[in-house]
C-alpha positions in Angstrom: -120.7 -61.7 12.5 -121.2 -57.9 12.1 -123.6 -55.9 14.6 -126.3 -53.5 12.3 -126.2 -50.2 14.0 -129.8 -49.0 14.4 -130.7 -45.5 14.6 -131.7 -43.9 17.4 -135.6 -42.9 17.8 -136.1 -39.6 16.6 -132.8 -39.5 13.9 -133.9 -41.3 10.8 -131.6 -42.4 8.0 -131.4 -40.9 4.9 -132.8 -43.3 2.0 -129.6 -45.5 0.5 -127.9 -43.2 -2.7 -129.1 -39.7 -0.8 -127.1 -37.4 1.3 -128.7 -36.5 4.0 -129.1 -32.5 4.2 -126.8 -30.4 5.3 -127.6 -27.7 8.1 -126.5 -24.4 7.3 -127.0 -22.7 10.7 -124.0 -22.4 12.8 -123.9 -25.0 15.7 -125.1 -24.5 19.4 -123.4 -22.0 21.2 -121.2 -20.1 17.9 -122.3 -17.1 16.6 -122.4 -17.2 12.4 -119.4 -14.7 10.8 -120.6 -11.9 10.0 -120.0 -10.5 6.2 -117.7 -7.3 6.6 -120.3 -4.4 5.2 -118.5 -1.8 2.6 -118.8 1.7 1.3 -119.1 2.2 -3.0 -118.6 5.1 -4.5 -117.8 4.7 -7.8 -114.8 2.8 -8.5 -113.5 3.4 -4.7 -114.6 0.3 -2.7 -113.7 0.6 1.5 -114.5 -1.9 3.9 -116.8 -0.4 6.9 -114.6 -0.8 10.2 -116.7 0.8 13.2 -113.1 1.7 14.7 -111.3 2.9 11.5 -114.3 5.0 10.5 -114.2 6.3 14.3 -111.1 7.3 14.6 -110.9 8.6 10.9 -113.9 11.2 12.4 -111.6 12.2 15.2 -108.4 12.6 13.4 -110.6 14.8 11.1 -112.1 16.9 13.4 -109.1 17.4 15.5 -107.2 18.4 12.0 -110.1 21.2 11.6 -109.6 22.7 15.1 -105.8 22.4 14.6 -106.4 25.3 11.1 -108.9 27.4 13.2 -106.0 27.4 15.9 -103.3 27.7 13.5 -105.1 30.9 11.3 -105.9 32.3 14.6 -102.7 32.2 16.4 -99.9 34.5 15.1 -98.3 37.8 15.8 -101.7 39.3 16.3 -104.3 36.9 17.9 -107.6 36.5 16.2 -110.2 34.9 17.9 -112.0 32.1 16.6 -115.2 33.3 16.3 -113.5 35.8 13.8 -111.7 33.2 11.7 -114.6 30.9 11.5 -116.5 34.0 10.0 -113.6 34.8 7.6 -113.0 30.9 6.7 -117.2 31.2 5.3 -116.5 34.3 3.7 -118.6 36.5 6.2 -115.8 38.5 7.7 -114.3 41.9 6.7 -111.7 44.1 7.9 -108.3 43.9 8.3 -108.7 40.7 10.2 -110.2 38.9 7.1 -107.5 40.2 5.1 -105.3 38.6 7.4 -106.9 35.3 7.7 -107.6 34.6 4.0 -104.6 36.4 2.5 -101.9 35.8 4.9 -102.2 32.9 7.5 -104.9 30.6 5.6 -102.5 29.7 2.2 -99.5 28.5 5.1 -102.1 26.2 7.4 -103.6 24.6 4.1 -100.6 23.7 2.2 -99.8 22.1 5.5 -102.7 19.9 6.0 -102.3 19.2 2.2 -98.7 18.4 2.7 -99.8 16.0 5.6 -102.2 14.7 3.3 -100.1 13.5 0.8 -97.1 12.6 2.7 -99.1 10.5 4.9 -100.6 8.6 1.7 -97.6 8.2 -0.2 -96.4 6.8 3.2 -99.2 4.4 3.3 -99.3 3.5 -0.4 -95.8 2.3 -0.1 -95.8 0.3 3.2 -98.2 -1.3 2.0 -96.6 -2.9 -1.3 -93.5 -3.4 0.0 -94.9 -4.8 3.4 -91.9 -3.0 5.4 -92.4 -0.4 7.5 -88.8 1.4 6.0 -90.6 1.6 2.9 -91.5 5.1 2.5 -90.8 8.0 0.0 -88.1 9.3 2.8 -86.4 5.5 2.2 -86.6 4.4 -0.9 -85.0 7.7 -2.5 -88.4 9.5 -4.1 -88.1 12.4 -1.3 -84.4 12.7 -2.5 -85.1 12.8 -6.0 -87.8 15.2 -5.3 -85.4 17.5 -3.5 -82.5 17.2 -6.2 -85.0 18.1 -9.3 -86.4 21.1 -7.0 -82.6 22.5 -5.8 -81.7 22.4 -9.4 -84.6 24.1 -11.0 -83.2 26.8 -7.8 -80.1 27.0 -8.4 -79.3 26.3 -12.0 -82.6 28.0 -13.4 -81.3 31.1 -11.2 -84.7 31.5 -9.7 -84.8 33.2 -6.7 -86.9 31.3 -4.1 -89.9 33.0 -3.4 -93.2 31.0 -3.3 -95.3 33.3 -5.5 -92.8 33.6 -8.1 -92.8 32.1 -11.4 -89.9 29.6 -11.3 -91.9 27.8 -7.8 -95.8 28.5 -9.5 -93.7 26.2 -12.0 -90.7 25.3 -12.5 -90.1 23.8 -9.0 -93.1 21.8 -9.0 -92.2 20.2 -12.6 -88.8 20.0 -11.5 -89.4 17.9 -8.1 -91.9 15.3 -10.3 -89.3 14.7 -12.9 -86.6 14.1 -10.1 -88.8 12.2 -7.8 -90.1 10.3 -10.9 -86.4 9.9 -12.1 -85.2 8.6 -8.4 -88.1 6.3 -8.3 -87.4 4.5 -12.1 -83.7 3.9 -10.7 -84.8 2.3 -7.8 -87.1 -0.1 -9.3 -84.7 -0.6 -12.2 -81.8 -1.7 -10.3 -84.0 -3.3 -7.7 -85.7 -6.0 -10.1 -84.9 -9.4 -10.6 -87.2 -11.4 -12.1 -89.3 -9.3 -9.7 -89.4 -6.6 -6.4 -88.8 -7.6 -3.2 -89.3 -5.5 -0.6 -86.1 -5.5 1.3 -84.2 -5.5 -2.2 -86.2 -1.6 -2.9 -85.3 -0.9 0.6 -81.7 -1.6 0.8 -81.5 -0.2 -3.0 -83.6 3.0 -1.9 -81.1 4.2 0.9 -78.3 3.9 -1.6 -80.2 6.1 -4.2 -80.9 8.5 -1.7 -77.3 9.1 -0.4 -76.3 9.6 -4.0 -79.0 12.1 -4.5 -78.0 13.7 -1.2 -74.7 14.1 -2.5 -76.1 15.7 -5.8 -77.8 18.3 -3.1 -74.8 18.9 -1.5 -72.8 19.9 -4.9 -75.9 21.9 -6.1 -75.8 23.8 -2.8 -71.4 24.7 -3.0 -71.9 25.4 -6.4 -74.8 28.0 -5.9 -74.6 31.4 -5.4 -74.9 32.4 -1.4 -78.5 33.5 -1.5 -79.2 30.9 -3.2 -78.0 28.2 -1.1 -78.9 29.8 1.8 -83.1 29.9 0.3 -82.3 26.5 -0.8 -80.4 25.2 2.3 -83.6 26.7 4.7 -86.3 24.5 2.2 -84.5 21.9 2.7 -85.3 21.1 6.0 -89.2 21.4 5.2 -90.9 25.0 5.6 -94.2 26.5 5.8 -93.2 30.4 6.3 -93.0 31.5 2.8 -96.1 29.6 1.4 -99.2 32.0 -0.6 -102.0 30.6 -2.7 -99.8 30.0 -5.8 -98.3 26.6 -3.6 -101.6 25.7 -2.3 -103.1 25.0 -6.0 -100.8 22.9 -7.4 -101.0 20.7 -4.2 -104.9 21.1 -3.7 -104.8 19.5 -7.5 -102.8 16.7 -6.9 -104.3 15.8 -3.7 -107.7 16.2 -4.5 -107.2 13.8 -8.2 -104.5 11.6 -6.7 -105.5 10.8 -3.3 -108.9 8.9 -5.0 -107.2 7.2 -7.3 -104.8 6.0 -4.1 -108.2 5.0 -2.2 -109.8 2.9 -5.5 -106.3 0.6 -4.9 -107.2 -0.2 -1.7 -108.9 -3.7 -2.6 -105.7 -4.2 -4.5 -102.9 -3.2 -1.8 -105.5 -5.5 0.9 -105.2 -8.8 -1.8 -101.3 -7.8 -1.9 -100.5 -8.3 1.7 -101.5 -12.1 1.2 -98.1 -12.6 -0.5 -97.3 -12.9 -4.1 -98.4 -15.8 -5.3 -101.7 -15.6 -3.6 -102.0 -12.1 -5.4 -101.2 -13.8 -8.8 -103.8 -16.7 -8.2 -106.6 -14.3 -7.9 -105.8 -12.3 -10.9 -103.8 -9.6 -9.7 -100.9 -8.1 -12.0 -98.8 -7.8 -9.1 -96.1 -5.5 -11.1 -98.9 -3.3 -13.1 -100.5 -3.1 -9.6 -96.7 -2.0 -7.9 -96.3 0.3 -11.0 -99.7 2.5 -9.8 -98.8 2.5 -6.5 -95.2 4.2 -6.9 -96.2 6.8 -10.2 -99.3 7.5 -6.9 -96.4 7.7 -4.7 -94.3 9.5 -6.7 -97.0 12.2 -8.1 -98.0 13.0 -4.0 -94.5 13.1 -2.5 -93.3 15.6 -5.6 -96.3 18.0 -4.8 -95.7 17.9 -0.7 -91.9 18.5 -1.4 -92.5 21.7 -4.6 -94.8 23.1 -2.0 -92.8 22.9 1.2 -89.4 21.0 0.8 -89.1 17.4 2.1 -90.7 17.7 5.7 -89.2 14.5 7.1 -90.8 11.4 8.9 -94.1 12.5 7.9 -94.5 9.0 5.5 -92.6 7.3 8.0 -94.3 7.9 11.0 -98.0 8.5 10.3 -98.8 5.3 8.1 -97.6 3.3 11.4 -99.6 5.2 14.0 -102.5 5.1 11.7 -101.9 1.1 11.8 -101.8 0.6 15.7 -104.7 3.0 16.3 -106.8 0.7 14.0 -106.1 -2.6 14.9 -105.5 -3.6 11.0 -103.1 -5.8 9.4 -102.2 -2.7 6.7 -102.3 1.2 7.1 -105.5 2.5 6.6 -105.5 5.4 3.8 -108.2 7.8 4.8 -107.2 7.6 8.5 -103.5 8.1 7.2 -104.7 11.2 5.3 -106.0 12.7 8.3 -103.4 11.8 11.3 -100.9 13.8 7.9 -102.6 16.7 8.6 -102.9 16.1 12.1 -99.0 16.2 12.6 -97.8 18.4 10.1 -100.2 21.2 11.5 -99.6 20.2 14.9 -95.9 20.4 14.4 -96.1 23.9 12.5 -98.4 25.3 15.1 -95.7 24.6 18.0 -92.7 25.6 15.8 -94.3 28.8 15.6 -95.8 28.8 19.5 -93.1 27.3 21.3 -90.2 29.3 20.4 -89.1 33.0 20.8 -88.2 32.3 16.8 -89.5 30.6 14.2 -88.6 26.8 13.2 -89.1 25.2 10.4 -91.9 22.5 10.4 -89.5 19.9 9.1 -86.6 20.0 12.0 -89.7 19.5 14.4 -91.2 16.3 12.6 -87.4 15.6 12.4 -87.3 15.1 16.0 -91.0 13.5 16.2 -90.1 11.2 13.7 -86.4 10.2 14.5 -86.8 8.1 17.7 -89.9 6.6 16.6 -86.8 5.0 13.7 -84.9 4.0 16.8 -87.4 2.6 18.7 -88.4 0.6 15.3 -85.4 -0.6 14.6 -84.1 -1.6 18.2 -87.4 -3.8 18.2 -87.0 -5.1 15.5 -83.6 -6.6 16.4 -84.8 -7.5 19.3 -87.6 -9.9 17.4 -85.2 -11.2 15.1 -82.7 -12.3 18.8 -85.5 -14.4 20.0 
């Protein structure tokens, strides 16, 4: 003998073949997710994050004050009232001439070196999901530097920013290296596939081969042209004009928006492979993009002002720990570039009773971050 449950008063039964309705309100005492807003322009699709958006804001402004400080400061001091003037075209005088002609081309190419360090930085920690896995790592920097060295020292062009060899030659000459470098490492690094510690580990063997290639360029050279060659090297602003900023102000302003429309794409990515492929992503095709963008931004930063190291490195993982996100975010990766590059330029030329180049500062910046990364990382992999 079975007992007929009865229902209690006030909670009828549905009718026998219907399904009683379902309530969709969230229950007692839970607030309902909310839908993550987002920002369309165009192709470009970006998530609205309160804290991204905030700290993207800071960076920016903080980048601005850093180029009215760095125009102003030099061996005769401008005050800022004077270069804001100049910057809107309202000044006149010798101080103008000094602002716009002289100190404004070397505090823009770095910000736009920042820019598109920082980026490439991003773009490629992202797909490879490893935080080695930046231009500096994976060889492009090295290529860059080999095509740019050569175009130096076996074109026979002396190394001056405004001449024609750099207004041309250089640039060229660092994309097809970087470009070059970037092919090998993919090429010997697929098998039925990338992985990401596969371009890694096949990246710092690329780059000490190109590195070598440096080195030979540089005995082979005559001494003034080693010796320009040896000092861009390390990553330097003092002997940029307005014929480096345009090249870089191109790349950066058609590149870096083609970076931010594969942000969807990089976010999907970071689910894993197979995930990636079940929603329709072409994962290699997708890969392909984000090196050439890589590639393209690292060439221009490196023509413009040699390979000013740990900016990639570094930046993309502040950028992550400041906002909270599972990936770097791009636009507040753009402006922490700047950020640090003009920072570190502004004390190389501050700090010391001579100048040093931007690239030994970021050097040492950027060096025990490495450290610190990879002692943790060890320490993780103990437990």
């Amino acid at each position: 003998m079975s007992a007929t449950r009865t229902p209690a008063a006030g909670h009828p039964t549905a009718p026998t073949g219907t399904t009683a309705p379902t309530s969709t309100t969230a229950p007692t005492g839970t607030a309902p997710t909310p839908q993550r807003r987002g920002v369309r322009i165009g192709p470009v699709g970006l998530a609205w994050r309160p804290r991204v958006f905030g700290m993207s804001v800071g960076a920016v402004v903080v980048a601005l004050l850093l180029v009215v400080l760095g125009v102003a400061i030099g061996s005769t001091w401008i005050t800022p009232d004077v270069v804001v003037r100049s910057l809107l075209g309202l000044g006149s005088g010798p101080d103008a001439f000094i602002v716009t002609t002289l100190r404004l081309p070397r505090v823009l190419t770095g910000a736009l070196v920042g820019v598109t360090l920082a980026v490439a930085g991003a773009l490629t920690q992202t797909f490879t999901r490893n935080p080695l896995g930046t231009p500096d790592i994976i060889g492009v920097t090295s290529g860059a530097s080999v095509g740019a060295v050569a175009a130096v020292v076996l074109g026979g062009g002396s190394y001056a920013v405004g001449s024609a060899v750099l207004g041309g030659g250089i640039p060229v000459a660092a994309t097809v290296g970087a470009l070059v470098a970037a092919v090998a490492v993919y090429g010997l690094g697929w098998r039925g596939g990338v992985q990401s510690y596969r371009l890694v580990l096949v990246g710092i063997g690329v780059s000490a081969t190109l590195d070598a290639v440096t080195s030979y360029l540089l005995v082979r050279a005559q001494i003034t042209q080693a010796t320009a060659a040896s000092q861009w090297l390390v990553g330097s602003l003092a002997s940029t004009s307005w014929s480096s900023v345009w090249p870089l102000l191109i790349v950066t302003v058609v590149a870096v928006p083609i970076a931010l429309a594969t942000s969807a794409a990089l976010g999907i990515g970071q689910l894993g492979d197979e995930v990636a492929v079940g929603v329709g992503l072409g994962i290699q095709r997708h890969r392909l993009l984000v090196i050439a963008l890589a590639v393209v931004l690292t060439a221009a930063a490196v023509a413009a002002a040699g390979p000013v190291g740990f900016v990639a490195f570094v930046v993309p993982q502040i950028a992550l720990r400041l906002a909270g996100t599972n990936r770097p975010p791009l636009l507040l990766s753009a402006a922490l570039g700047a950020v640090l590059v003009l920072g570190a330029d502004l004390l190389a030329r501050s700090a010391f009773p001579w100048q040093v180049p931007v690239g030994i500062v970021t050097t040492v910046i950027g060096a025990p971050y490495l450290i610190w990364l990879l002692v943790r990382h060890r320490k993780e992999m103990s437990r």
